[in-house]
C-alpha positions in Angstrom: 91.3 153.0 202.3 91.3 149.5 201.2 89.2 147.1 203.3 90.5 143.9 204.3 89.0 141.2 202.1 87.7 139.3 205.9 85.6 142.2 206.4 84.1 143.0 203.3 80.3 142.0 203.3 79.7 138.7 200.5 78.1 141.0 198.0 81.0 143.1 198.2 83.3 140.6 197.2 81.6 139.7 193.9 83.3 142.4 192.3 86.4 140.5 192.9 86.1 137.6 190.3 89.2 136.1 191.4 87.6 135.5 194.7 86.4 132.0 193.7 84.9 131.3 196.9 83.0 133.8 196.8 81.2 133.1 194.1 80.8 129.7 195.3 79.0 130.4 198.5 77.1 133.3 196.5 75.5 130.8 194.1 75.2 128.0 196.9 73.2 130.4 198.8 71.2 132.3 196.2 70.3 129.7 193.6 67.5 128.0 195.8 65.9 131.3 195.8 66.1 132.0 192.1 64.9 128.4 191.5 61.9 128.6 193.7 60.9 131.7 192.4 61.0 131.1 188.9 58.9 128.3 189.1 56.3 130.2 190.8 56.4 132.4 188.1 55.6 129.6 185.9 58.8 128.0 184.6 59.2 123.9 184.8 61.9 122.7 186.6 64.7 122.4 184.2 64.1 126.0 182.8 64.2 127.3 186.2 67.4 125.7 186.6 68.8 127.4 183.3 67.3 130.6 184.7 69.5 130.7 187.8 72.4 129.5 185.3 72.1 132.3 183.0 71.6 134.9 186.1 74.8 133.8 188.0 76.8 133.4 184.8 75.8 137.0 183.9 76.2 138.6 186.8 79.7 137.3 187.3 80.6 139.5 184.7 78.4 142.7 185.1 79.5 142.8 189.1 82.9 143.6 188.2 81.9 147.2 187.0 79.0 147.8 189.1 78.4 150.5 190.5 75.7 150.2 193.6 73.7 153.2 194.5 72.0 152.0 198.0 69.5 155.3 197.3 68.0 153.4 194.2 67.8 150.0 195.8 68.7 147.3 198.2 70.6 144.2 196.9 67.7 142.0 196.3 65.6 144.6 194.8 69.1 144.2 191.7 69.0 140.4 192.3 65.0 140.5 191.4 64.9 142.1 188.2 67.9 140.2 186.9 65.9 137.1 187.5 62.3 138.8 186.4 64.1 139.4 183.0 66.0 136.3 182.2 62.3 134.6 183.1 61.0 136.9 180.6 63.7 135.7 178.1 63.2 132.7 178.5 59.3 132.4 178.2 60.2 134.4 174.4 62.5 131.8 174.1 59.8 129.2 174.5 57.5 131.2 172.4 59.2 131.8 169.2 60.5 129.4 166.4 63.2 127.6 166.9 66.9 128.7 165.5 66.5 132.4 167.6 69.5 133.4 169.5 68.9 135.0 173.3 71.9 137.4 174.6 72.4 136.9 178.7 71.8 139.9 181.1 74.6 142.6 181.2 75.3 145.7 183.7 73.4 147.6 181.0 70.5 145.8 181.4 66.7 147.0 183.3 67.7 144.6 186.2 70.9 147.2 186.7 69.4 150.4 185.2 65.6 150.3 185.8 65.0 150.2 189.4 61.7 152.3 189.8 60.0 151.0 192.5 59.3 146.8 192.1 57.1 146.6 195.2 54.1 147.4 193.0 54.0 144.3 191.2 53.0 140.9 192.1 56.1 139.5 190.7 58.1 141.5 192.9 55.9 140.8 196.2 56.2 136.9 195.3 60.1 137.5 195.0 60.0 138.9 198.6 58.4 136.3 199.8 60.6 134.3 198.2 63.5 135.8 200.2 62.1 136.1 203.5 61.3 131.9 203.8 64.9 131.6 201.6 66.1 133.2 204.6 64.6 131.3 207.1 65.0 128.2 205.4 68.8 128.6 205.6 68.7 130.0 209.2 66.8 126.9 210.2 69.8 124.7 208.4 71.9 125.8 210.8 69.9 125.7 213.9 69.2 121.6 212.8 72.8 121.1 213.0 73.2 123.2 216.4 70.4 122.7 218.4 69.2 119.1 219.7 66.6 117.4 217.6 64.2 117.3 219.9 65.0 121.0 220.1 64.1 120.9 217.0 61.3 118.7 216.5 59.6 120.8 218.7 59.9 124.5 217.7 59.1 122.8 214.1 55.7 121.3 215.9 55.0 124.9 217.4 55.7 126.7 213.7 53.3 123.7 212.4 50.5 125.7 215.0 50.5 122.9 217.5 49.5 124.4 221.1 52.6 124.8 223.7 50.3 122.2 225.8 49.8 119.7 223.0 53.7 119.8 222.3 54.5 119.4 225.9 52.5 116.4 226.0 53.3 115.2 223.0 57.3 115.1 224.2 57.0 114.3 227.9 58.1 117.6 229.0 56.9 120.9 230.4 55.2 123.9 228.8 57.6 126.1 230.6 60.1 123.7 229.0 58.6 124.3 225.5 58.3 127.4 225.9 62.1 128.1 226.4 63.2 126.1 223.3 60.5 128.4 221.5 62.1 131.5 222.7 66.1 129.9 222.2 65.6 129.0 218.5 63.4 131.9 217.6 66.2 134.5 219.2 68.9 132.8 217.3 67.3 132.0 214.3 66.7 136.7 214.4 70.5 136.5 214.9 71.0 134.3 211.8 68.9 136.2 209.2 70.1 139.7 210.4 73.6 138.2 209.9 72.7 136.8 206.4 71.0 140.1 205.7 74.5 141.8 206.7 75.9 139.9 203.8 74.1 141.3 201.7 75.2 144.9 202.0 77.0 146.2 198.8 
């Protein structure tokens, strides 16, 4: 049975490389992350940048005949070792005389084909924690543009470690009163992430 393109998760629609938008948002959400990651690996700036080039202009291509197998993996667990390689290329690339040539990442590739279990490495820890404030980071995006910003201002004061009673002093208002927004934004920022997480399904 063929699923209706509104219900199919993000991921799922990269297989689609008509689906512009798709694509769009996918690199628009994911490229931060790859970014940020690579240059806590190491990289400068402007090779992190061709990093997260080189990884969504790859995978555009290699999504289209992927195959996912949820028993080998989760989605960023595939999205990791696509970016832990094309690092690697590119710090030989930095390394060697000039004049070499560098292919991109295919479906044939280790960050398709090797998934033995990444959580051992320090790399792959760093990546997850990569993700987990990536997804926070764009949770709290939208709770800036639907919460008040004094809302705001104060769960952001509280994450900072300020004490409910210093914040409720600090903004003329009650603790009880704090600790309401606390509990507000934190419940939907949970409904964000899952939802963002959902996306990610194959």
């Amino acid at each position: 049975m063929n699923v209706p393109a509104t219900q199919l998760t993000l991921i799922a629609r990269l297989r689609d490389p008509a689906d512009e938008a798709a694509w769009l948002r996918f690199e628009s959400r994911y490229r931060e992350l790859v970014v940020r990651f690579s240059m806590r690996e190491g990289l400068q700036a402007a090779d992190a940048e061709d990093v997260a080039q080189a990884v969504f202009t790859s995978l555009l291509s290699a999504m289209q005949s992927f195959s996912f197998d949820a028993a080998r993996g989760r989605f960023r667990d595939y999205l990791f070792r696509a970016v832990r390689n094309e690092i690697s290329r590119q710090i030989a690339r930095s390394q060697r005389p000039s004049g070499g040539s560098a292919r991109l990442i295919s479906s044939e590739d280790g960050a398709f084909s090797d998934l033995r279990s990444t959580a051992t490495t320090a790399s792959a820890q760093a990546f997850e924690d990569e993700w987990i404030n990536h997804h926070f980071r764009l949770a709290f995006e939208v709770v800036r543009k639907t919460h008040s910003a004094e809302s705001v201002a104060i769960f952001q004061r509280l994450m900072a470690g300020d004490s409910v009673e210093a914040v409720a002093t600090q903004f003329s208002t009650t603790q009880q009163a704090v600790h309401k927004i606390k509990q507000r934004i934190r419940d939907r920022m949970k409904i964000l992430v899952e939802s963002q997480i959902a996306q990610e399904a194959m």
